[in-house]
C-alpha positions in Angstrom: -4.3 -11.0 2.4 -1.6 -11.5 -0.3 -1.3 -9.6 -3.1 0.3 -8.4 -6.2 1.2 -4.2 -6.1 2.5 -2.5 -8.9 2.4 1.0 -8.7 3.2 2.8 -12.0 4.8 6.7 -10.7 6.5 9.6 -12.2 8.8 11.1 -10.1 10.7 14.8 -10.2 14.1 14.9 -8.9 15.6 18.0 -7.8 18.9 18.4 -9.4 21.7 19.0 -7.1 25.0 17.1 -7.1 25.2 14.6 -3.8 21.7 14.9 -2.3 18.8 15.4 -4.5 14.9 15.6 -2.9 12.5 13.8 -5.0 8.7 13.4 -4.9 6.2 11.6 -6.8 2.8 10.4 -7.9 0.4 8.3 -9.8 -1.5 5.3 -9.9 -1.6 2.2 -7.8 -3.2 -1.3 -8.8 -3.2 -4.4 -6.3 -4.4 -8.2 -7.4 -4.9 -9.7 -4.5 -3.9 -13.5 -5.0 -5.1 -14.8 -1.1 -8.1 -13.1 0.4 -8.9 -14.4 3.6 -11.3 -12.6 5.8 -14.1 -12.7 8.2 -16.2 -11.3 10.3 -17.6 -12.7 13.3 -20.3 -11.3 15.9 -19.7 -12.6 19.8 -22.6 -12.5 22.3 -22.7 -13.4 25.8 -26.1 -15.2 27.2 -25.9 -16.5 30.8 -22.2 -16.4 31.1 -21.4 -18.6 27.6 -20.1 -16.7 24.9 -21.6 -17.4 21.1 -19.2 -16.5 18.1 -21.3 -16.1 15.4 -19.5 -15.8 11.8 -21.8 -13.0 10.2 -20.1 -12.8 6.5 -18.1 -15.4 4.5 -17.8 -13.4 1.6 -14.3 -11.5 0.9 -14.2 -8.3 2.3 -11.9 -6.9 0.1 -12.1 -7.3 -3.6 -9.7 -9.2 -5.9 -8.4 -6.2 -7.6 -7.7 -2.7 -6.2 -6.8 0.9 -7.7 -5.8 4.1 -6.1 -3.6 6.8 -6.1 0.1 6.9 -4.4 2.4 9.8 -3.4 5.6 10.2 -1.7 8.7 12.2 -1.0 12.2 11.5 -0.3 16.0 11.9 -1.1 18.3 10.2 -3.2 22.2 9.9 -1.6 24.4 9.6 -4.9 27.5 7.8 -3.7 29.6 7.8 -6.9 28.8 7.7 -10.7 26.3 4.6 -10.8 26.0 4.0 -7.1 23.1 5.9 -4.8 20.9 5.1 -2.0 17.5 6.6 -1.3 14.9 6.7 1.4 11.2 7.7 0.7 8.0 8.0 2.7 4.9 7.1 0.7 0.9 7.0 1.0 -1.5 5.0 -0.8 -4.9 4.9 -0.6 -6.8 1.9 -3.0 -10.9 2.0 -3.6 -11.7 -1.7 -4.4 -13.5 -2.9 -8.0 -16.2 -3.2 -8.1 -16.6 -0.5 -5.4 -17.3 -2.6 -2.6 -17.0 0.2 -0.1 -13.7 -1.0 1.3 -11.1 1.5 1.7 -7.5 1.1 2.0 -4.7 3.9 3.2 -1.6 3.4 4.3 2.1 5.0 5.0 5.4 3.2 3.8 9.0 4.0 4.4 11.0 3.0 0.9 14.4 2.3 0.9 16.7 1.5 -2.0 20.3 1.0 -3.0 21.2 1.0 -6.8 24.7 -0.5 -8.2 
């Protein structure tokens, strides 16, 4: 699957001079541009194996929304230069519900100049 994620967050920054801890939260929305899937059911009957392809339709929908929160620290290195590192989980509920659930953990890392 390919997709399109743009998750809109507000974030809280505590304010300390070189290191400041952050977390935030908000919402999550994925398009998902390629959506290639299947599922396939494999039986064995006198030693031959027979794949079976059970459901061509997508499992996932097109378009997603969830929920996303994370945590992290920002490193400021001089006036306009910091790096940051963040650990974030998403979970996305597809539209319509198509009972497909999606969780997952990322490790974010920036550097602004």
């Amino acid at each position: 699957t390919i997709g399109i994620n743009i998750p809109l967050l507000i974030r809280y920054s505590y304010p300390l001079i070189k290191v400041r801890p952050f977390i935030n939260i908000g919402g999550l929305y994925t398009y998902n541009i390629r959506n290639e899937n299947n599922l396939y059911e494999a039986t064995l009957t006198d030693n031959v194996i027979n794949i079976k392809i059970l459901n061509e339709e997508s499992i996932l929908s097109k378009s997603q929304i969830g929920y996303s929160v994370g945590a992290g620290f920002q490193y400021k290195i001089d006036y306009r230069k910091h790096v940051s590192i963040e650990l974030r989980y998403d979970k996305q509920f597809g539209i319509p519900h198509s009972g497909s659930v999606i969780e997952a953990f990322h490790i974010v890392s920036s550097i602004n100049f």
